[in-house]
C-alpha positions as CSV (number, residue, x, y, z in Angstrom):
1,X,47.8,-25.1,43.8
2,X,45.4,-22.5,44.4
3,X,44.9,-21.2,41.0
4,X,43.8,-17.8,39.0
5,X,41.9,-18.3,36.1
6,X,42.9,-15.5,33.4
7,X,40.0,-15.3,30.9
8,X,36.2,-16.5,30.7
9,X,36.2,-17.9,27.1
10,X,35.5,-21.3,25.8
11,X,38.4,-23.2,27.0
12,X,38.2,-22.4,30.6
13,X,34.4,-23.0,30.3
14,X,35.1,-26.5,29.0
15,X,37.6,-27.3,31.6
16,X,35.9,-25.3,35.0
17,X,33.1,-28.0,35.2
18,X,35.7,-30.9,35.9
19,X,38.4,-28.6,38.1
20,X,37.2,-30.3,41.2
21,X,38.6,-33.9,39.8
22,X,42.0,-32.7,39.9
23,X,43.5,-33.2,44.2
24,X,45.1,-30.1,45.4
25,X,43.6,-27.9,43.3
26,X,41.8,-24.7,44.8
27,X,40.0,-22.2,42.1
28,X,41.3,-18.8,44.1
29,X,40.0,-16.4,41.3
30,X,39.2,-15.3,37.9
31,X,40.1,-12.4,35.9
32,X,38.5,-10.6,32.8
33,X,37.5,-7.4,31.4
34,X,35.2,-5.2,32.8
35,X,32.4,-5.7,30.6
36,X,32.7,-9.8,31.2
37,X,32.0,-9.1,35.0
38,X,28.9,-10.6,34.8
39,X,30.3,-13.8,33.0
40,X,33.0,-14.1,35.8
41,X,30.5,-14.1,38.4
42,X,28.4,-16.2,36.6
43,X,30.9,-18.7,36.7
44,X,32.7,-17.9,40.6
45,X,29.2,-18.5,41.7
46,X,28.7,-22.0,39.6
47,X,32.3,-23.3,40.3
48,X,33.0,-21.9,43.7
49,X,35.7,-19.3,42.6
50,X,37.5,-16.8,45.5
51,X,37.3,-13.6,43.7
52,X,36.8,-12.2,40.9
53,X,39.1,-9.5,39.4
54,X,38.9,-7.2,36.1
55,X,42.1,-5.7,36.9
56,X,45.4,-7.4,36.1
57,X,47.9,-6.1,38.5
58,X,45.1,-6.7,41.5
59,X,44.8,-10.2,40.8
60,X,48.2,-10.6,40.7
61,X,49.0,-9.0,44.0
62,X,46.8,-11.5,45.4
63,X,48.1,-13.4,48.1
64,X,45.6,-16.5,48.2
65,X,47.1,-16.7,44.4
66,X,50.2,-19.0,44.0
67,X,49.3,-19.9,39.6
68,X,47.9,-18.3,36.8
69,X,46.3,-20.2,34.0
70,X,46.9,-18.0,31.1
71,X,43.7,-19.0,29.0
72,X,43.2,-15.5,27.1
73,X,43.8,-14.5,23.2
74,X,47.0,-15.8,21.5
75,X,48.7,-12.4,21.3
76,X,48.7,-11.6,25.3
77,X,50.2,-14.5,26.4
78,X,53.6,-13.4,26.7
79,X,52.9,-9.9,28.0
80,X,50.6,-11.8,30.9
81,X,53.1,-14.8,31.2
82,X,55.9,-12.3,31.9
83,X,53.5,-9.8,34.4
84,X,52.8,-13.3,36.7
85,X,56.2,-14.0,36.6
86,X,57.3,-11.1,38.0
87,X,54.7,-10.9,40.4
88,X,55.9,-13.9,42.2
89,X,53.3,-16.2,40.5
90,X,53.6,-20.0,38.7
91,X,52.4,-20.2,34.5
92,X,50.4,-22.7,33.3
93,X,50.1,-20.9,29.6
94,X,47.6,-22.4,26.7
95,X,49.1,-23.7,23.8
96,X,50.6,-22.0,21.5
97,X,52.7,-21.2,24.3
98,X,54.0,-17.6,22.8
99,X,54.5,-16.2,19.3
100,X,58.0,-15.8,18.8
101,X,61.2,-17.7,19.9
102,X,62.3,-14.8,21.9
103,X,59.6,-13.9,24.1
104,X,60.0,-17.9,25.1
105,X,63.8,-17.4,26.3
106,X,62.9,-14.2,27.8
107,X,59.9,-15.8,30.2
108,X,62.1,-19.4,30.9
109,X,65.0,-17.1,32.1
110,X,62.4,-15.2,34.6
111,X,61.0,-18.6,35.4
112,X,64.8,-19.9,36.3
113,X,65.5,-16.1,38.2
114,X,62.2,-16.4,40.1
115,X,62.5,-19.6,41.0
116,X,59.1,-20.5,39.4
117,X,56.7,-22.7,37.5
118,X,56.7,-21.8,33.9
119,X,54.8,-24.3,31.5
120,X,52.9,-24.9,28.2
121,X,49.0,-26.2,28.6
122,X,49.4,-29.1,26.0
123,X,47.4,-32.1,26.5
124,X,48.4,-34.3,24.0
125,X,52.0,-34.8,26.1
126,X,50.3,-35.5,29.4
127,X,47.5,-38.4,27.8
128,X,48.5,-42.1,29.3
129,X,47.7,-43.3,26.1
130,X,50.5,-40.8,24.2
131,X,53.1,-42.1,27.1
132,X,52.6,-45.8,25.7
133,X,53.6,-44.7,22.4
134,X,56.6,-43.1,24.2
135,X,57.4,-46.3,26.0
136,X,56.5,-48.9,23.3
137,X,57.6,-47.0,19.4
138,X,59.9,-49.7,19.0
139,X,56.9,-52.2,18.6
140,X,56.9,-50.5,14.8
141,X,60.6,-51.0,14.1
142,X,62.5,-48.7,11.9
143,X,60.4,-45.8,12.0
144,X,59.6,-44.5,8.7
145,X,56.7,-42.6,9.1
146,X,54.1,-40.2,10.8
147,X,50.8,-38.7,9.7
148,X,49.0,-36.6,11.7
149,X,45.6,-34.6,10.3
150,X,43.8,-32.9,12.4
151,X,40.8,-31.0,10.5
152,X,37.9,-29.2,12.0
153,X,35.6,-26.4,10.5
154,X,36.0,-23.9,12.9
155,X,33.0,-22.4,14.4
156,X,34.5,-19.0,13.8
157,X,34.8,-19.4,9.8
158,X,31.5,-18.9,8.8
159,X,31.7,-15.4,10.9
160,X,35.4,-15.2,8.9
161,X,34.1,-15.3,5.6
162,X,31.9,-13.1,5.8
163,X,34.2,-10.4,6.9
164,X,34.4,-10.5,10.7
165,X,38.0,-11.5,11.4
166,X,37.8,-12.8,15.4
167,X,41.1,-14.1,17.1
168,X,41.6,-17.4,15.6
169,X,41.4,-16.1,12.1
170,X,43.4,-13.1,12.9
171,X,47.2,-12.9,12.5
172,X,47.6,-10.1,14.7
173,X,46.4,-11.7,17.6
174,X,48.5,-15.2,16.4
175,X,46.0,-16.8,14.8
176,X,45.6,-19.3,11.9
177,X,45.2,-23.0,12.0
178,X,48.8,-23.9,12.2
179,X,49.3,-22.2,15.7
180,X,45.7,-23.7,16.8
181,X,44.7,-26.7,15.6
182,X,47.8,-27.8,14.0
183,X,50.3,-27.3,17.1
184,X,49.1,-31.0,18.4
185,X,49.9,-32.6,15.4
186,X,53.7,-30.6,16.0
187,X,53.7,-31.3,19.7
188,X,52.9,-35.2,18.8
189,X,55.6,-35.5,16.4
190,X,58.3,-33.7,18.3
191,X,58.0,-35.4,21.1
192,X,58.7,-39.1,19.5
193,X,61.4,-37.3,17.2
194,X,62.8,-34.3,18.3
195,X,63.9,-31.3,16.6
196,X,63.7,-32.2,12.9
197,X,66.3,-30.9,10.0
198,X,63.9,-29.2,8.1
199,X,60.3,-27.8,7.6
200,X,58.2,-26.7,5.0
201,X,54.6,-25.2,5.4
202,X,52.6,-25.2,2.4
203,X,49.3,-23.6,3.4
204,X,46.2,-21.8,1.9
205,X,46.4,-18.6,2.8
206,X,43.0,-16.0,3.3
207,X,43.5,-12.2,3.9
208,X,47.0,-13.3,5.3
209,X,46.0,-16.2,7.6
210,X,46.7,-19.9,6.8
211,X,42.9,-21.5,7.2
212,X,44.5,-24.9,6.2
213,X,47.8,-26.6,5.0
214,X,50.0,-29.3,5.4
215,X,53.5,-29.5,7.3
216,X,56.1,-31.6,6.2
217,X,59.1,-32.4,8.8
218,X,62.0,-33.4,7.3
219,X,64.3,-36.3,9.5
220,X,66.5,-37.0,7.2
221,X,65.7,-41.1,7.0
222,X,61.8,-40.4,8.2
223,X,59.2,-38.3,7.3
224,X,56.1,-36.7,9.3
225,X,53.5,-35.0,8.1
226,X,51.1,-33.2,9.7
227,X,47.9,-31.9,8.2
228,X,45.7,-29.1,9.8
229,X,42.2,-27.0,8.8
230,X,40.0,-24.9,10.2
231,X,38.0,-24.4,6.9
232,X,37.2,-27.8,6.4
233,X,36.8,-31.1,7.5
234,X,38.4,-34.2,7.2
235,X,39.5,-37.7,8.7
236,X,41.1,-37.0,12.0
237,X,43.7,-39.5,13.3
238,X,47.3,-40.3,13.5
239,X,49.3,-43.2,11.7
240,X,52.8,-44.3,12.8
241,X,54.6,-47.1,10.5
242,X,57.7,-48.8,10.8
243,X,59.7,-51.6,9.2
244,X,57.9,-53.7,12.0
245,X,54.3,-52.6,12.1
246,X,52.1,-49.6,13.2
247,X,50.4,-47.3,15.6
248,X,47.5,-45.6,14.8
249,X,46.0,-42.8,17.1
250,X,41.9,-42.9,17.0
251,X,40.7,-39.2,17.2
252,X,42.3,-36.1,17.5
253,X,45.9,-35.9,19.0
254,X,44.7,-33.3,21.9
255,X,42.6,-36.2,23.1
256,X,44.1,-39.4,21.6
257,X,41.0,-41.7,22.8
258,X,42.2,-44.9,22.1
259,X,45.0,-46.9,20.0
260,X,45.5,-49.5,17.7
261,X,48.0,-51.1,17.1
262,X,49.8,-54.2,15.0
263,X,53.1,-55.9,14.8
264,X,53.7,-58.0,11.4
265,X,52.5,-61.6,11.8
266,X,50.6,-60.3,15.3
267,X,46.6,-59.2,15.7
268,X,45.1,-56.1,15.7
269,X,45.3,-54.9,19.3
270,X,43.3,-52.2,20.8
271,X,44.9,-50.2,23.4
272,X,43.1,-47.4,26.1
273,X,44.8,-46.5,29.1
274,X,42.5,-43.6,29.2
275,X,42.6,-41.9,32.5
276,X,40.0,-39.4,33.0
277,X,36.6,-38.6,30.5
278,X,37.7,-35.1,30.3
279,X,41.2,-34.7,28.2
280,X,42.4,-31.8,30.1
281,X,42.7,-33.2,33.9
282,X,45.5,-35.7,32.6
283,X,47.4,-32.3,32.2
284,X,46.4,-30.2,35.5
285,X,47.0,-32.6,37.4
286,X,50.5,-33.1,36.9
287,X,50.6,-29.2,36.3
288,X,49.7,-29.8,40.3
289,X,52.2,-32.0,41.1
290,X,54.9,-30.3,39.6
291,X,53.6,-27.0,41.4
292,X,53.6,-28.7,44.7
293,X,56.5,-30.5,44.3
294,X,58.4,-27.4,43.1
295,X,59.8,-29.5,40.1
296,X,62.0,-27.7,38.4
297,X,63.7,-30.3,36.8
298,X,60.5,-31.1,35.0
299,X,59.8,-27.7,34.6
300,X,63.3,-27.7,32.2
301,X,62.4,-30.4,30.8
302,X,58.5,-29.9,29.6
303,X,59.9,-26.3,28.5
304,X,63.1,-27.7,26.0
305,X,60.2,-29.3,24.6
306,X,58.2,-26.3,24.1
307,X,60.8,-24.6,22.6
308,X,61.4,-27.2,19.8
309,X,57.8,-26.8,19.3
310,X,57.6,-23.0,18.7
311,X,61.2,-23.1,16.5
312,X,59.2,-25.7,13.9
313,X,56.1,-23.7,14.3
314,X,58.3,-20.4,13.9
315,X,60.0,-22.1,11.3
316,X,57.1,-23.2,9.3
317,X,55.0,-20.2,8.8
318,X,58.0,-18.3,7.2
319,X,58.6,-21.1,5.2
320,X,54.5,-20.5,4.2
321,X,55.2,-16.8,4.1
322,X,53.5,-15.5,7.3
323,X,55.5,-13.9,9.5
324,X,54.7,-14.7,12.8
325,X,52.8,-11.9,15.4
């Protein structure tokens, strides 16, 4: 996979410094804006990166390019998602994947024409430990339950409240802590249940941004509920119950660090099939597998998923009031 790097921010400065864990995997180049030049060569000379562009269209004529990572402001993802498409290039895109249910169908019908990679940078549905769940949720029984909170004070809110309104706080540029923090909790619940019958978003709401709320997803004889904030903290983890026992997820669910578990009359287990330190290799590597194995059953697959994710997401914030981007 030999790999262009679209953006310089902090995600692709947390991930960059363990790229060279994940086989197959050649960083070919990065692109930014002009005035992050010095930033992109900062980091093409510290992880051994091919070239580095501040124009679009040349890095995607690149030959030596075969996969964009689309790790740049909410808002663009589509429009760059649908340029690397039609240059001929695979998409791995950063969660939230796109902001509307429309621009998703558009980009997975280029993806099928092209005959290309198109999927959603998620970690939580790559983790070994969240593929035990997968495998072993009837341990619990009769599923009656999911929790999921996920709370974080945001770097960015102190900034926020003073006036300064960056990308995550903004909704023009798709942020908000439901579409951040609080699409793992959604990607976690969907993938164990599927498409649910019903949402509702309550939220708290600042200069037309949800900082916080909590997400209820109907299933007719279960329940989830998913909790998210970005202006204030709180008890991260995520409880499953059943007629039979429970699961409960140690951290947050875009890392999932460990398990425990119990089955009525059973002990306390502890489960950690952890493979990597770093939670995002879990992901790129089998973004590099399905890449060079040109699997585009997978691809359908991984993107059915992501489009139940976006149509609660989508669903949710009108439910809240906040029409999305």
């Amino acid at each position: 996979m030999k790999l262009a790097v679209l953006g310089s921010g902090q995600i692709v400065n947390d991930f960059l410094p363990h790229a060279a864990d994940i086989a197959g995997l050649e960083l070919a180049a990065i692109f930014g804006l002009p005035p992050t030049r010095n930033e992109l060569e900062t980091l093409q000379a510290r992880f051994e990166i091919g070239t580095v562009y501040v124009d679009l269209d040349e890095c995607l004529a690149d030959p030596n390019v075969d996969t964009v990572w689309i790790a740049v402001p909410n808002f663009l993802h589509a429009r760059f998602a649908r340029a690397a498409l039609e240059a001929g290039k695979n998409v791995i895109c950063e969660k939230p994947f796109v902001l509307r249910e429309d621009e998703l169908a558009e980009l997975r019908a280029l993806a099928i024409e092209r005959d290309l990679i198109l999927v959603e940078a998620i970690t939580t549905q790559y983790l070994a430990n969240y593929r035990w769940i997968t495998e072993n949720l009837d341990r619990v029984g009769e599923l009656k339950m999911i929790q999921s909170d996920y709370s974080q004070y945001s770097s960015r809110f102190d900034a926020f409240r003073e006036g300064t309104v960056l990308p995550a706080f903004d909704p023009a540029q798709g942020g908000g802590a439901l579409l951040d923090i609080g699409i793992y909790p959604i990607h976690f619940v969907v993938g164990l249940l599927g498409r649910p019958l019903a949402v509702r978003y309550t939220a708290n709401i600042e200069r037309g941004v949800d900082t916080s709320g909590v997400l209820v997803l109907d299933y007719g004889d279960r329940t989830a509920v998913c909790v998210c904030a970005k202006d204030s903290d709180g008890p991260i983890r995520t409880k499953i119950q059943g007629t039979d026992g429970w699961i409960v997820v140690d951290g947050p669910p875009n890392v999932m660090s460990s398990l425990t578990t119990k089955v009525r009359g059973g002990e306390v287990e502890q489960i950690d099939l952890t493979l990597h330190s770093h939670r995002m290799v879990e992901e790129f590597r089998a973004f590099e597998k399905m890449i060079r194995e040109h699997d585009t059953a997978e691809r359908d697959r991984r993107l059915e998923h992501s489009a139940m994710v976006l149509a609660v997401a989508v669903a949710a914030l009108k439910s809240a009031g906040i029409a999305p981007a």
